[in-house]
VEXBAVO-141761 format. One line per field, with one value per residue: x negated, z, y of N, C-alpha, C in turn; residue number from 0. Coordinates in steps of 0.05 Angstrom, whole numbers. Each point is the difference from the previous one (the first is absolute). Layout:
REM residues N
n_east <- c(X,...)
n_up <- c(Z,...)
n_north <- c(Y,...)
ca_east <- c(X,...)
ca_up <- c(Z,...)
ca_north <- c(Y,...)
c_east <- c(X,...)
c_up <- c(Z,...)
c_north <- c(Y,...)
resi <- c(NUM,...)
This chain:
REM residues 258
n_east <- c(-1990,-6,-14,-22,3,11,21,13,22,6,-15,3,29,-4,-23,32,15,-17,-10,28,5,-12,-1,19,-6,-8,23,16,-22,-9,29,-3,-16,15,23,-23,-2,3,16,2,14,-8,24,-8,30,-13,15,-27,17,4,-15,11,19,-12,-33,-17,-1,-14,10,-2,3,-4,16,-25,14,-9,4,-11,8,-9,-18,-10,14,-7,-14,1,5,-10,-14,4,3,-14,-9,14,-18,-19,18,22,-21,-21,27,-4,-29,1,6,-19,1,18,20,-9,11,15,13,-6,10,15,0,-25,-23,-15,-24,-21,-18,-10,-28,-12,-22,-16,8,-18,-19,3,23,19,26,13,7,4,9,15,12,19,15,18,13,13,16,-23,-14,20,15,-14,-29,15,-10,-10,-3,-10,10,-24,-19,-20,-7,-30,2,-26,-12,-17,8,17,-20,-7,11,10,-26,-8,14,13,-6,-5,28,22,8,-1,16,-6,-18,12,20,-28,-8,30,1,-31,-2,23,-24,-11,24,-16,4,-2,23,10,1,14,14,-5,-2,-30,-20,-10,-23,-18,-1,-4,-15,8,-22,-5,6,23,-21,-23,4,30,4,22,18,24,18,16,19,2,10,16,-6,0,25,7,-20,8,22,-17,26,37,11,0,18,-1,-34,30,-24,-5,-33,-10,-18,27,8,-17,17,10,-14,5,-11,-9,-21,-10)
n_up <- c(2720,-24,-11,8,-28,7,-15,6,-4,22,18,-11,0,20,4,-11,15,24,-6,4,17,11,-15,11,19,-3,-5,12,18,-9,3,10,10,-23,16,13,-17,7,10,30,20,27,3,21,13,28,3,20,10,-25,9,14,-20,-6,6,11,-14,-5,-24,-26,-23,-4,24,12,10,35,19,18,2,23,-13,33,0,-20,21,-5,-18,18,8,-25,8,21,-23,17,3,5,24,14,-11,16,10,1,1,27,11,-6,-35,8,29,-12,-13,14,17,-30,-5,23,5,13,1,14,4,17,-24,-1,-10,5,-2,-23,17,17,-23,15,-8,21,-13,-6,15,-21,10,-9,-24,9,-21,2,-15,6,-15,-10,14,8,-29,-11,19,-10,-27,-9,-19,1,-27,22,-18,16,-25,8,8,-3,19,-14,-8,12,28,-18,-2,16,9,-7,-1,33,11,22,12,22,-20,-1,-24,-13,6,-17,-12,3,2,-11,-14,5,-4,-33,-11,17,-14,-10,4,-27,-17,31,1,-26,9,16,-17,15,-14,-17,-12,-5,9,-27,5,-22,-7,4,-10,15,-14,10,-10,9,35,-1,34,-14,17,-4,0,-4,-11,-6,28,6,-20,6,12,-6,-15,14,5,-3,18,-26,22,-21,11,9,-23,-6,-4,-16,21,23,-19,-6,30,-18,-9,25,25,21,-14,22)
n_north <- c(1956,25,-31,-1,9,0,-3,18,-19,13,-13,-35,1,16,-16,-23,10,10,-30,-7,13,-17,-24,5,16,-15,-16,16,-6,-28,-7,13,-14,-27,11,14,4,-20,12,-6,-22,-4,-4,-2,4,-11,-15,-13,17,17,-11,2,14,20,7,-7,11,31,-10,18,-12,20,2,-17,-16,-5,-18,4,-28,17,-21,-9,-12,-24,-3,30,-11,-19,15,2,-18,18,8,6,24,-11,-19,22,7,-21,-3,20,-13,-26,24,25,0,19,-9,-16,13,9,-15,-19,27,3,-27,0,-26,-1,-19,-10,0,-22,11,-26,17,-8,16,-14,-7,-16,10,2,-18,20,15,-6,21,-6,10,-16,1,0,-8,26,8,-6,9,24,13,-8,4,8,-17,29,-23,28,9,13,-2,-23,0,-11,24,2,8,-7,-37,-3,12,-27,-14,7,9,-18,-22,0,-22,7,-17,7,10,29,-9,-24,18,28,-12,-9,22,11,-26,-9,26,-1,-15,34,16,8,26,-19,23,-10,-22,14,14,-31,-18,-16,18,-11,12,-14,22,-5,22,-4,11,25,21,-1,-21,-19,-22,-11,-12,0,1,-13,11,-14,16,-34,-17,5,11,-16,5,18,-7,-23,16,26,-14,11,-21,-13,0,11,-8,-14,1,-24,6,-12,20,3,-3,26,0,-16,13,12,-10,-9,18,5)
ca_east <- c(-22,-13,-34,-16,-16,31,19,40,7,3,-38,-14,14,-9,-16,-1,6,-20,-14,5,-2,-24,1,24,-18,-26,5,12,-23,-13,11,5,-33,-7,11,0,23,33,8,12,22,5,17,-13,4,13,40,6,24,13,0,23,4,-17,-20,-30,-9,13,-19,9,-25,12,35,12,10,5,1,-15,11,-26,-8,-21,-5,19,13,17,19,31,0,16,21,9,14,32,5,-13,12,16,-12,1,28,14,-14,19,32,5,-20,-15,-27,-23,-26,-6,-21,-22,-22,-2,-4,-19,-10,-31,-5,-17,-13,-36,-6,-24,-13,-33,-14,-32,-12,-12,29,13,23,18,34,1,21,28,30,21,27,17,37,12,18,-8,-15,5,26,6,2,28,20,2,-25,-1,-19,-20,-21,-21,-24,-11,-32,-28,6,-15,16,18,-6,-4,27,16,-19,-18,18,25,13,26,6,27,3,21,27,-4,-4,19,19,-14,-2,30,4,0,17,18,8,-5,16,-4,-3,-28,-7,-11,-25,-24,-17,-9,-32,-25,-29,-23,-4,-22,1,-28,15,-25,-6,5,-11,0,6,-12,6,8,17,22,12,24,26,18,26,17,0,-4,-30,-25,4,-9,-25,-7,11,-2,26,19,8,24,23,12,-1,9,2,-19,-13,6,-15,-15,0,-26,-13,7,-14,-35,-1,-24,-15,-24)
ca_up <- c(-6,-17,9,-21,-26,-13,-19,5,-29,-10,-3,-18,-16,6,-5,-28,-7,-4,-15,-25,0,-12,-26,-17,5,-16,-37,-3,-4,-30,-25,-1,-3,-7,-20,18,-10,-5,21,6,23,14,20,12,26,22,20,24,14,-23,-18,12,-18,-17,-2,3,-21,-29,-27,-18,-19,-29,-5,5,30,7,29,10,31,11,29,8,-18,-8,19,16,-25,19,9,-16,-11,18,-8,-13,-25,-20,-13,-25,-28,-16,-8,-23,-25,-21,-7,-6,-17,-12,23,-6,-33,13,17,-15,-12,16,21,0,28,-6,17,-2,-2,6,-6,8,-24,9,-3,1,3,22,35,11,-17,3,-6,-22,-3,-26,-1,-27,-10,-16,-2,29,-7,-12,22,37,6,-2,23,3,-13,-23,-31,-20,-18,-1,6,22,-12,16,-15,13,0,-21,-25,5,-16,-25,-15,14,-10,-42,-20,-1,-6,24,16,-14,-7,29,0,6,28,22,-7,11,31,-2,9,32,18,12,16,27,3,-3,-29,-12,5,19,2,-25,8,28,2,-1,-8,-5,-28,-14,-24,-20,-15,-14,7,-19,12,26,31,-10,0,30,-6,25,6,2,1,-14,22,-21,-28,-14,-2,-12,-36,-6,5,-15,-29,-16,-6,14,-19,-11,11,-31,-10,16,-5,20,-4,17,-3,15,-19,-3,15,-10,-31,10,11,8,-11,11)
ca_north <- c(19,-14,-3,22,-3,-21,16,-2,0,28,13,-8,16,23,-2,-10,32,16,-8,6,34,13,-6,31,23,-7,2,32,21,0,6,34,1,0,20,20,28,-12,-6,-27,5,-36,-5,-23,-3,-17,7,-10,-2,-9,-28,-11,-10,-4,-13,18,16,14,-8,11,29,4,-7,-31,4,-33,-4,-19,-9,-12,-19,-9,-27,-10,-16,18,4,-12,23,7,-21,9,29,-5,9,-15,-10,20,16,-26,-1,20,-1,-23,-2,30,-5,32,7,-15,7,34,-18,-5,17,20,-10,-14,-15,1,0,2,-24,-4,-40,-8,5,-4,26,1,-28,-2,-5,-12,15,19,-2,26,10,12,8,-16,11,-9,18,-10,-12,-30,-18,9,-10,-39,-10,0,-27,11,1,17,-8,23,-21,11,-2,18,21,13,31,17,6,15,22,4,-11,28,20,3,-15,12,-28,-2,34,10,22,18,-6,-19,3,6,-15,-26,10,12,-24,-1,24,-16,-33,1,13,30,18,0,24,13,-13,-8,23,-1,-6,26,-13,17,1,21,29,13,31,13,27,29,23,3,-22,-26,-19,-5,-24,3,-18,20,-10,-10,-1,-4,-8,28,8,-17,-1,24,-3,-23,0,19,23,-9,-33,7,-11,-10,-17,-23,-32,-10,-15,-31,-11,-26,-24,-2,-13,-20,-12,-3,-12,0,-25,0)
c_east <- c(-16,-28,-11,-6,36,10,21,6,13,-24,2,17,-10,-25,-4,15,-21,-23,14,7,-31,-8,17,-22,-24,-2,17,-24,-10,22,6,-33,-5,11,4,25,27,14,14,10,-2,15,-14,-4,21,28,6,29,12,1,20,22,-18,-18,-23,-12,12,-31,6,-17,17,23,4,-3,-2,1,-23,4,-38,2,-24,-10,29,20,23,20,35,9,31,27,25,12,30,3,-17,15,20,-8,-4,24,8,-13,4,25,3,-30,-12,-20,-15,-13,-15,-25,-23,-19,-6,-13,-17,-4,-23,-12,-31,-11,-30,-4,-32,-22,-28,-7,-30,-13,-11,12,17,27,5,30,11,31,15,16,16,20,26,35,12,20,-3,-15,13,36,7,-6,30,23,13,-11,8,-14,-6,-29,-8,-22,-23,-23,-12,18,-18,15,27,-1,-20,27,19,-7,-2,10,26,18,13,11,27,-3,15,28,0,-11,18,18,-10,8,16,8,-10,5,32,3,-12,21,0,14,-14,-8,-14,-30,-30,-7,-8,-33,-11,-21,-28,-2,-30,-1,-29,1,-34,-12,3,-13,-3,-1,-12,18,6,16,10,11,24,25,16,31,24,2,-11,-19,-14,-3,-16,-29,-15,-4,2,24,11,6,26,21,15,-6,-16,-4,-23,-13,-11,-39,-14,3,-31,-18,-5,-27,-28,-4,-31,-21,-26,-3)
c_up <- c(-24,-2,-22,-19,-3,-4,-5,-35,-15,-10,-28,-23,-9,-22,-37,-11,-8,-26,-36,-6,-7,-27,-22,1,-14,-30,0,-1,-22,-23,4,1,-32,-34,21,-14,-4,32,3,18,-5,26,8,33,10,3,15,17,-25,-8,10,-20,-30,1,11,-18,-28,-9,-14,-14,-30,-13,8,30,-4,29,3,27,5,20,-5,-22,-13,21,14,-19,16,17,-9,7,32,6,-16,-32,-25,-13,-14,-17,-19,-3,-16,-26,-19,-16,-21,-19,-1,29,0,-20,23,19,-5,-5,26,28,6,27,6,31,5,3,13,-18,-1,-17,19,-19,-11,0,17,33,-6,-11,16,7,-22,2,-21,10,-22,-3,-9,-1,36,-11,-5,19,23,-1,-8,34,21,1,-25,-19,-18,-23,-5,4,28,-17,17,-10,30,9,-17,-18,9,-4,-22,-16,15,-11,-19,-19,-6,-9,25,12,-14,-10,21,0,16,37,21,1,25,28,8,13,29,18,13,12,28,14,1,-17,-21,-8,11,5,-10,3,19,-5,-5,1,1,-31,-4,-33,-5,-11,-17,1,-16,8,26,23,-17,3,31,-4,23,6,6,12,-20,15,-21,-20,-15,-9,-3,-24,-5,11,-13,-27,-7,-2,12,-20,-19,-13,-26,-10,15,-6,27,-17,15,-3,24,-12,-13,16,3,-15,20,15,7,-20,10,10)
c_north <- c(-9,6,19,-22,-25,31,-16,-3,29,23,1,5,33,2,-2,37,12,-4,6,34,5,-5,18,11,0,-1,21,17,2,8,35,8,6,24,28,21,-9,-2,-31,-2,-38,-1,-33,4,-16,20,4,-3,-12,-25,-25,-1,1,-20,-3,13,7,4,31,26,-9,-9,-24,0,-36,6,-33,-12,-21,-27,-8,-21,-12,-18,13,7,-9,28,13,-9,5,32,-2,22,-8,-31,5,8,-32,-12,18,2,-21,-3,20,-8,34,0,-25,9,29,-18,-6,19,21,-11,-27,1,3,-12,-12,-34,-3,-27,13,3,5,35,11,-23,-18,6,-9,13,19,0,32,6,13,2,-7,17,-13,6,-18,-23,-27,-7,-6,-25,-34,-1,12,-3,9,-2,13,-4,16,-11,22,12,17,10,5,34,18,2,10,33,19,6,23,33,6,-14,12,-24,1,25,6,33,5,-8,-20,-9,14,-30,-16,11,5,-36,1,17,-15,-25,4,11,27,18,0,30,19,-16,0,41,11,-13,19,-24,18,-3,8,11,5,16,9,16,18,19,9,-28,-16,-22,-6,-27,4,-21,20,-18,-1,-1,-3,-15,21,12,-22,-9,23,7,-19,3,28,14,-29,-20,17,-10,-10,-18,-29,-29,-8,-22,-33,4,-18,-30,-11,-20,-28,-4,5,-19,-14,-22,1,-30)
resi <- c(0,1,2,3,4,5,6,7,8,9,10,11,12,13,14,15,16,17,18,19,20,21,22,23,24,25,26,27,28,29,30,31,32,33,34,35,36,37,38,39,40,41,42,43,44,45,46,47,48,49,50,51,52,53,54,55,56,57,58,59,60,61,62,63,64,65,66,67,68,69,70,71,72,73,74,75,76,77,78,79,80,81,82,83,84,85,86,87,88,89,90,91,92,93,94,95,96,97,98,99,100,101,102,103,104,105,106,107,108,109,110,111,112,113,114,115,116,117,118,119,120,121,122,123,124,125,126,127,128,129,130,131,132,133,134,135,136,137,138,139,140,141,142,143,144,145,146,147,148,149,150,151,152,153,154,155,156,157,158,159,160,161,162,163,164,165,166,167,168,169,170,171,172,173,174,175,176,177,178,179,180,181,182,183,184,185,186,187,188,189,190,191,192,193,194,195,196,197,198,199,200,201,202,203,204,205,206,207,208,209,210,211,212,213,214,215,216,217,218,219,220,221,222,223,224,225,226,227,228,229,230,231,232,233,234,235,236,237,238,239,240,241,242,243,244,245,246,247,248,249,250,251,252,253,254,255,256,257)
């Protein structure tokens, strides 16, 4: 039976989710706040059932797509190391240089910090809560026995989604992300086909105003890859044109200087 005021490491997982949904939400408010007549679209929802081969979470606005795997803390990082498809993806990445460059830019860790800070002059420290970031690939697969030469490098969740949002320094373009997600579909045994127009999400939609309707912000389904290119990016991904940018490589040059 659990006591009042303790919290289950799932709570507290739960908890590093919600906190960083709200930070999206907050710099998405100000960046469409701050250009009211330009429409916008932030894919920033939980998987939940989904995330079993994917992830706990879909990242994506303006053609860049990532997946986010949540923990309580850094201590729950071994957590990992018990999922048979996560060690198949860190075997196939060591082995496979295109699904580690896809890995790098599409797939991150995030989980929740505290350190001790004198808030108000005159009490007693604090326990201050964050949120760290960093490439799955380089943090999650060496404790596997895999050393990727994918740095851990780690950012703040501001700067992360500073650097995601408004830089446009992280995040797989849609190619590059289907390809990512087409991989773990198969390493669960699925249809990836069939799979990838099986997710569903949410999206918040900023619709400018006009003549007929003030300024609105929606929460819309998303039933699909697909659809979620196409809500994100204004029109349909186009399929001609198949390179894949390396900008989860960006992620490399930030890293925490606080």
């Amino acid at each position: 039976m659990r006591k009042r005021g303790i919290s289950e490491p799932r709570d507290l997982e739960a908890d590093v989710v919600t906190r960083f949904s709200t930070q999206l939400d907050r710099r998405f408010t100000a960046l469409y706040s701050s250009r009211p007549d330009v429409g916008d679209s932030l894919s920033a929802t939980a998987l939940g059932g989904q995330d079993k081969a994917l992830s706990d979470y879909i990242v994506g606005r303006r053609g860049r797509y990532c997946l986010v795997e949540f923990k309580a803390g850094e201590t729950a990082f071994r957590s990992e190391e018990s999922k048979k498809l996560r060690v198949a993806l860190c075997k196939t990445m060591s082995a496979d240089r295109n699904a580690l460059r896809r890995g790098k830019s599409a797939h991150f860790i995030a989980w929740g910090t505290t350190t001790h800070k004198t808030l108000t002059p005159g009490t007693e420290p604090m326990e201050v809560q964050g949120i760290s970031l960093a490439s799955y690939p380089g943090t999650i697969c060496p404790l596997m026995g895999f050393p990727l030469p994918a740095p851990e490098n780690r950012l703040y969740s501001d700067q992360f989604i500073e650097m995601f949002l408004e830089s446009e320094q992280l995040g797989a373009n849609a190619v590059r992300f289907e390809k990512y997600l087409t991989l773990l579909f198969e390493l669960a045994g699925g249809c990836a086909s069939t799979e990838l127009k099986a997710i569903e999400g949410s999206i918040y939609l900023y619709l400018p105003p006009n003549t007929s309707h003030p300024p609105e912000l929606h929460s819309v389904r998303f039933r699909g890859l697909e659809h979620l290119f196409e809500l994100t990016r204004g029109r349909k991904p186009n399929r001609e044109q198949s390179y894949e940018r390396d900008l989860g490589d960006d992620f490399q040059r930030g890293g925490m200087t606080r």
